[in-house]
C-alpha positions as CSV (number, residue, x, y, z in Angstrom):
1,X,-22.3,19.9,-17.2
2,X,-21.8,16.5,-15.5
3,X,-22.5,14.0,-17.8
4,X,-25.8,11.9,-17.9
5,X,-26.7,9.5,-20.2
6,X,-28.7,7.4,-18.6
7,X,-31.1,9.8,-19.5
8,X,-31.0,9.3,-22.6
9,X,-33.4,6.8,-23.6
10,X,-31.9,4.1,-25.8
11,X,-29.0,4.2,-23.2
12,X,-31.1,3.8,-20.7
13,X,-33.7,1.5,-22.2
14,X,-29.9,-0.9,-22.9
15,X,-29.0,-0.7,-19.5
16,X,-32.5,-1.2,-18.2
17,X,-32.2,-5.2,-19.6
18,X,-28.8,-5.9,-18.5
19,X,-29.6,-8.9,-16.0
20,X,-28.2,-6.6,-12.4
21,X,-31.1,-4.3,-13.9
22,X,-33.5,-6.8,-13.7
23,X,-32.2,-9.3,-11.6
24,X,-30.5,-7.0,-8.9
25,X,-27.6,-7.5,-6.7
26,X,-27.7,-11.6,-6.7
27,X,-26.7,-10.5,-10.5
28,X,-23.9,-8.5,-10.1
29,X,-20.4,-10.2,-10.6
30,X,-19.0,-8.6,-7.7
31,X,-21.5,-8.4,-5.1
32,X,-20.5,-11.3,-3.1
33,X,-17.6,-10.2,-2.8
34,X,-18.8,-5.9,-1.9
35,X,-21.4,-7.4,0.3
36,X,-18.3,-8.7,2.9
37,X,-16.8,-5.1,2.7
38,X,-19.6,-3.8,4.0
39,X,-20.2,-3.2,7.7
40,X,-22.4,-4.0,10.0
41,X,-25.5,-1.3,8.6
42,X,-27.6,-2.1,11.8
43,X,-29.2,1.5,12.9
44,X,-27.0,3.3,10.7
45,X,-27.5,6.0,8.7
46,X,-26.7,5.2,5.3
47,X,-25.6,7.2,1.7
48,X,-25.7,5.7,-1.5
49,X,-23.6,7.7,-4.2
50,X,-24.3,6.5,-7.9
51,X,-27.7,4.4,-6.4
52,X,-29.0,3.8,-9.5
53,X,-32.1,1.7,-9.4
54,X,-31.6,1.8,-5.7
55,X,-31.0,-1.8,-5.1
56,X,-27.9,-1.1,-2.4
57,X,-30.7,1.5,-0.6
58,X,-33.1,-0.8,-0.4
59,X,-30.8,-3.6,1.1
60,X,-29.2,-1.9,3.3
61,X,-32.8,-1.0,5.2
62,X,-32.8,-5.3,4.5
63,X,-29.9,-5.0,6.7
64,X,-31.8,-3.3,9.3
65,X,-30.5,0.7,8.8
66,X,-32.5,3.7,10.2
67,X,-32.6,6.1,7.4
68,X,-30.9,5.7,3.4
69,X,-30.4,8.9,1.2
70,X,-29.9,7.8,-2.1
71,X,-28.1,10.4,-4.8
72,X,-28.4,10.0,-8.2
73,X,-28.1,12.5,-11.5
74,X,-30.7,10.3,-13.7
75,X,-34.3,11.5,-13.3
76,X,-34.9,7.6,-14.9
77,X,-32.5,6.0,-12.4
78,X,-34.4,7.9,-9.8
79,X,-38.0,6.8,-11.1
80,X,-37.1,3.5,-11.5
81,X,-35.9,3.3,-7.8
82,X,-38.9,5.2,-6.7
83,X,-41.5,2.4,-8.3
84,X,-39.2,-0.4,-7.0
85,X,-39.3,1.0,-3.1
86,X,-42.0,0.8,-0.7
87,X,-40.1,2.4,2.4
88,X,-40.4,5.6,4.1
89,X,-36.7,5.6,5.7
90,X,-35.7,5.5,2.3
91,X,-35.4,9.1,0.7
92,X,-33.9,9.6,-3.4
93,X,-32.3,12.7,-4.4
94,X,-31.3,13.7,-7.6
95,X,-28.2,15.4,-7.6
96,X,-24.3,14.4,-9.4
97,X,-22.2,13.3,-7.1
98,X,-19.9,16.2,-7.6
99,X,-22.2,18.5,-6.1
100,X,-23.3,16.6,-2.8
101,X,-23.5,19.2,0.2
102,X,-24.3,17.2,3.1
103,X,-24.2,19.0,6.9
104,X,-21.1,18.0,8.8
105,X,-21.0,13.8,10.1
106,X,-24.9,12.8,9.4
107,X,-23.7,9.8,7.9
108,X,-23.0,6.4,9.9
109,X,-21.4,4.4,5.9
110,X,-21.3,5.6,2.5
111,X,-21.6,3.2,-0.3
112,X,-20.4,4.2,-4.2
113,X,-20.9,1.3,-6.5
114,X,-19.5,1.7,-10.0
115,X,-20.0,5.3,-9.8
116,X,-17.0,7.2,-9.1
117,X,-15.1,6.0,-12.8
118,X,-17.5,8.9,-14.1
119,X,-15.8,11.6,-11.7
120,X,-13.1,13.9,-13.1
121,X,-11.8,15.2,-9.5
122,X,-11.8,12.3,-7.7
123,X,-10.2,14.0,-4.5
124,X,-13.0,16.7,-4.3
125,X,-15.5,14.1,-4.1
126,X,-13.1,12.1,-1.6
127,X,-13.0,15.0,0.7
128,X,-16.9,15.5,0.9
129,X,-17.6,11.6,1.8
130,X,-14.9,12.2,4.5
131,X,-16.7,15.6,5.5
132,X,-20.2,13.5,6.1
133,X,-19.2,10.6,7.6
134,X,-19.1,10.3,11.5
135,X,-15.9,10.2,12.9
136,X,-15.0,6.4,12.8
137,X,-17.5,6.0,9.7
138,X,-17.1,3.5,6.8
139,X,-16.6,4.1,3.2
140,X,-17.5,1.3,1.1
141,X,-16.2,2.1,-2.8
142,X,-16.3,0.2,-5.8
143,X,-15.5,1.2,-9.0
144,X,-14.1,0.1,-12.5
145,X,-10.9,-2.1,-12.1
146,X,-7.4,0.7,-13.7
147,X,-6.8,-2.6,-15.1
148,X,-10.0,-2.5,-17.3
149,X,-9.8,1.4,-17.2
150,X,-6.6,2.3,-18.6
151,X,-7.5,1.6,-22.5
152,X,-10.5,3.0,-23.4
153,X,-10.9,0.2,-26.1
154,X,-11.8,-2.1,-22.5
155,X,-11.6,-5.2,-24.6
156,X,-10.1,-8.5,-25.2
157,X,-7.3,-9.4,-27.5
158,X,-8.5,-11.6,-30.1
159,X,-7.0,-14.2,-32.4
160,X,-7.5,-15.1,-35.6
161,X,-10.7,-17.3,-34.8
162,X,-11.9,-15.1,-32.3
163,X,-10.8,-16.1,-29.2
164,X,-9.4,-14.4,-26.5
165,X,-6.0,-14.1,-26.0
166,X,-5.5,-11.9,-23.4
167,X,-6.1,-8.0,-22.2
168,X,-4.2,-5.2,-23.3
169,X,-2.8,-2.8,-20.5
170,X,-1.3,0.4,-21.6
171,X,-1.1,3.8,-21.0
172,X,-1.7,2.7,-17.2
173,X,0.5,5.9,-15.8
174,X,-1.7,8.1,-18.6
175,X,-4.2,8.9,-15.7
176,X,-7.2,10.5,-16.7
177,X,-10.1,10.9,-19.3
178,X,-11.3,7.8,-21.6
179,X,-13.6,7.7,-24.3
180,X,-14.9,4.2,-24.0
181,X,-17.8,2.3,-25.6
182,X,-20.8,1.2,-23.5
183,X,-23.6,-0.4,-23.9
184,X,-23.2,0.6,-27.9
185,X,-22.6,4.1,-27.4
186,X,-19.9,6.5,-26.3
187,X,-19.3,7.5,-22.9
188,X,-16.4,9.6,-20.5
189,X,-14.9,8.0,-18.1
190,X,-11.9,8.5,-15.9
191,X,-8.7,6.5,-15.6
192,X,-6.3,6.6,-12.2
193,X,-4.4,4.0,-10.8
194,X,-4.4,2.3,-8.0
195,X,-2.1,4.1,-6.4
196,X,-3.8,7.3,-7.0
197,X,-7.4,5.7,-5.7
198,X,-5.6,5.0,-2.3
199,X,-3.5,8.0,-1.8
200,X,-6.4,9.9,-2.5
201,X,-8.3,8.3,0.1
202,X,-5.4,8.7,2.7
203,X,-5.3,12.5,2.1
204,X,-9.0,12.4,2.5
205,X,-8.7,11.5,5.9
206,X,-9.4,8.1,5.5
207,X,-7.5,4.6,6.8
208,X,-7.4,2.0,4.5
209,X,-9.2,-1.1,5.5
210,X,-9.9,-3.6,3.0
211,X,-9.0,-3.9,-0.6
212,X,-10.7,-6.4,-3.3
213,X,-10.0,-7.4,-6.6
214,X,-13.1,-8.5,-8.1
215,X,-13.7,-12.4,-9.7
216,X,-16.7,-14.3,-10.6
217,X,-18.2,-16.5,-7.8
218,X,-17.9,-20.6,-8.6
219,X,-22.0,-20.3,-8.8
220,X,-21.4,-17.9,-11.8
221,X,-18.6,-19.5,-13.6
222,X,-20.6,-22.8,-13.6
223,X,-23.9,-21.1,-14.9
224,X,-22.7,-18.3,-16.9
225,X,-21.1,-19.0,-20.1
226,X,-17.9,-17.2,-20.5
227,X,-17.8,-16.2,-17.0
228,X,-14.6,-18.2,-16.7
229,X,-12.4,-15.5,-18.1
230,X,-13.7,-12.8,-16.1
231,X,-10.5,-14.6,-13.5
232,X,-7.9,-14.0,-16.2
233,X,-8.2,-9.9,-15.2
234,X,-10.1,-7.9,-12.5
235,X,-13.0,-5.9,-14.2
236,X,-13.6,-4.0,-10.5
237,X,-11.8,-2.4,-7.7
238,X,-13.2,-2.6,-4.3
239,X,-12.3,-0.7,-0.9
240,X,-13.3,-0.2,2.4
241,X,-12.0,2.5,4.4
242,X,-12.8,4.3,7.6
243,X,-13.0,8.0,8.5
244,X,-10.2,8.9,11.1
């Protein structure tokens, strides 16, 4: 069974008042930087794997697209994206990622945002993006930094007084499952390097187009206290590539 806790309700309920719940994308820490991997979404038709809340679905009809599916396991995700859209060309599925089964090329882009740290076999999932994408389509990924993946502590060092010292990296090469602490409570994800996250990609069937390390906007870092050390270490990876 895949795993879904934001079904759960104190899980969900904690996640529901983080401020890119409530505030959206002009909250997340690295969506001024996604937004310029992102291609032009005029007429296109879009897929959202991981939507959440829906908030990449609902910009990207912003952005002028014909149609967005977004896919997501939660049943909550999915109901709070439902109350939050008033758009017909917008359709939710629920559905795992793992399991999407889309016809041959109906897709124009596929966005994941921090998503695909959840999946086990990352080159299944790879292979059906590739499969539903138009030839010459875009695949816009984000997803937990192997920086910030590789310990499942994902946590500072500390001194003596508290204060951070620096972050840990070990067990990079040690690809695969972490037991890491979120939002107070346990939950699976998946360490692979970056090597692996490209590779995979290129034996997709995909070209490599764009790569981004995320770091806090100066708007952030001047109005969000500690945001300053979110420089000292990528929390997100970010690529672009396109279907050959």
């Amino acid at each position: 069974m895949k795993q879904n806790k934001y079904d759960e309700d104190e899980f969900f309920d904690n996640y529901s008042k983080m401020a890119r719940s409530v505030q959206g994308l002009d909250a997340a820490g690295e969506w001024h930087e996604l937004q310029t991997l992102l291609p032009d979404l005029k007429d296109k038709h879009v897929l959202d794997l991981g939507c959440g809340f829906g908030w990449h679905c609902r910009y990207a009809r912003e952005q002028q697209a014909s149609s967005v599916i977004g896919v997501d396991l939660s049943n909550n995700m999915l109901k709070r994206a439902r109350e939050m859209t008033n758009d017909s060309q917008i359709q939710y599925i629920q559905m795992a990622i793992e399991d999407i089964d889309f016809a041959t090329e109906p897709f124009d882009v596929v966005i994941s945002s921090l998503a695909l740290h959840y999946i086990e076999r990352l080159d299944e999932v790879y292979a059906k993006i590739n499969n539903c994408l138009v030839s010459g389509g875009t695949f816009v990924l984000s997803s937990e930094h192997p920086i910030f993946t590789a310990r499942a502590a994902q946590d500072w060092h500390y001194g003596p007084e508290g204060e951070i010292l620096h972050w840990p990296v070990d067990d990079y090469h040690d690809e695969g499952k972490r037991v890491a602490n979120f939002l107070n409570q346990d939950v699976i994800k998946y360490h692979r390097t970056v090597a692996t996250h490209l590779n995979e990609l290129i034996r997709a069937g995909f070209s490599i187009q764009q790569v981004a390390e995320s770091k806090p906007s100066l708007e952030m870092i001047e109005q969000i206290p500690g945001m300053r050390d979110e420089n000292r270490r990528p929390m997100f990876l970010m690529i672009t590539a396109v279907k050959v």
